[in-house]
N, C-alpha and C positions, 0 to 999 in steps of 0.2 A: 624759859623762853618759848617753847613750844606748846606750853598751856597759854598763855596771853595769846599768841594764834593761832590758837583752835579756839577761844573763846572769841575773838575776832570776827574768824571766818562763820561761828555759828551767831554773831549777831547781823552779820551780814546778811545771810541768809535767812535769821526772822526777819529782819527789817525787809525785802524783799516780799518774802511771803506775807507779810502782813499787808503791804501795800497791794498787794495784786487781790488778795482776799478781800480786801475791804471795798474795791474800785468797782467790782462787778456787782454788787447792789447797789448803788447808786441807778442805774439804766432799771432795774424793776422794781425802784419803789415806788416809782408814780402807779405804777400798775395797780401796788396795794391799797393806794393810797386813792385811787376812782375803785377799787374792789370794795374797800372799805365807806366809799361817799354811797355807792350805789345797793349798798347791805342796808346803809341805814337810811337810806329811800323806800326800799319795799319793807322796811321794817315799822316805818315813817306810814306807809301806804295801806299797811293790814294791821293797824293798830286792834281794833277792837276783834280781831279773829286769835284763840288761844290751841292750844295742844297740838292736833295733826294737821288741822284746817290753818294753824296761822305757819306752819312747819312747810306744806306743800303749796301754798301761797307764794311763802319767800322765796322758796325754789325754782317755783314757776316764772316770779318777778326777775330774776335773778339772771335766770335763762332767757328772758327777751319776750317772752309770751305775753302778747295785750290781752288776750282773753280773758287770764284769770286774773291779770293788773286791771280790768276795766271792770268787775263783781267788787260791785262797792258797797251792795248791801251788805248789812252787816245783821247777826240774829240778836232777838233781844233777849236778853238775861229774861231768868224764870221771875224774878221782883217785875221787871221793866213789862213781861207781858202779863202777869197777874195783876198788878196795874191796869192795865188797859183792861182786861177780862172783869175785873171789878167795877170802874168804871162803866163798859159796857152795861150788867147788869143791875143800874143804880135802879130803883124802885121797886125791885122785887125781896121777895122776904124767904125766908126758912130755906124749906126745901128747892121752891123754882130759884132760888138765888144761889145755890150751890149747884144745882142740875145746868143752868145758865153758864157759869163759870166754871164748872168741868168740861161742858161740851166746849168753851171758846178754850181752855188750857192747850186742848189735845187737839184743837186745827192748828194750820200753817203758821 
C-alpha cells in the first residue's frame, strides 16, 4: 500500500512541475519569435555582404544601428568588376589592354 502512494504522491508532483515548467515559456516566445523575424531581416538586408563584413553587419542590424543598415552598397565579385574593367577597355590590344585592365582591377 505504501508504494501505490509514494508512486501517487511522486506523480503528483511531476504533474505539478511539469505544468509550472512548461507555463513560463509561453510569455517569451514571442520574444524569440520577433528575435527570430528580425535575424532574418538584417539577414534579408546584407544579402550580398559574406565573412566578417556580412557577420558585423547583422550585428550592427540587430542592435538598432541605421548607419550600418543604411550601407547598401554592396562590392562587386572579382568576375563582376573584371567585367566592367574589360568592358572598359574594349578597343585596345596586347599590352595597352592588359595595362588598362590592371590599372581599373586595383582602383575602387
Amino acid at each position: 500500500m505504501s508504494m501505490r502512494l509514494s508512486l501517487l504522491a511522486a506523480s503528483a508532483v511531476l504533474a505539478l512541475a511539469s505544468t509550472a515548467a512548461f507555463a513560463a515559456p509561453q510569455s517569451s516566445s514571442t520574444t524569440s519569435t520577433t528575435h527570430s523575424t528580425k535575424l532574418g531581416q538584417c539577414s534579408h538586408a546584407n544579402a550580398g555582404k559574406t565573412g566578417a563584413d556580412y557577420k558585423s553587419a547583422v550585428n550592427a542590424c540587430m542592435k538598432g544601428d541605421t548607419s550600418a543598415a543604411a550601407d547598401t552598397t554592396t562590392k562587386k565579385t572579382s568576375q563582376q568588376k573584371m567585367a566592367d574593367c574589360s568592358h572598359a577597355a574594349k578597343g585596345k590590344t596586347g599590352a595597352d589592354y592588359k595595362n588598362a585592365v590592371s590599372t581599373c582591377m586595383k582602383g575602387p
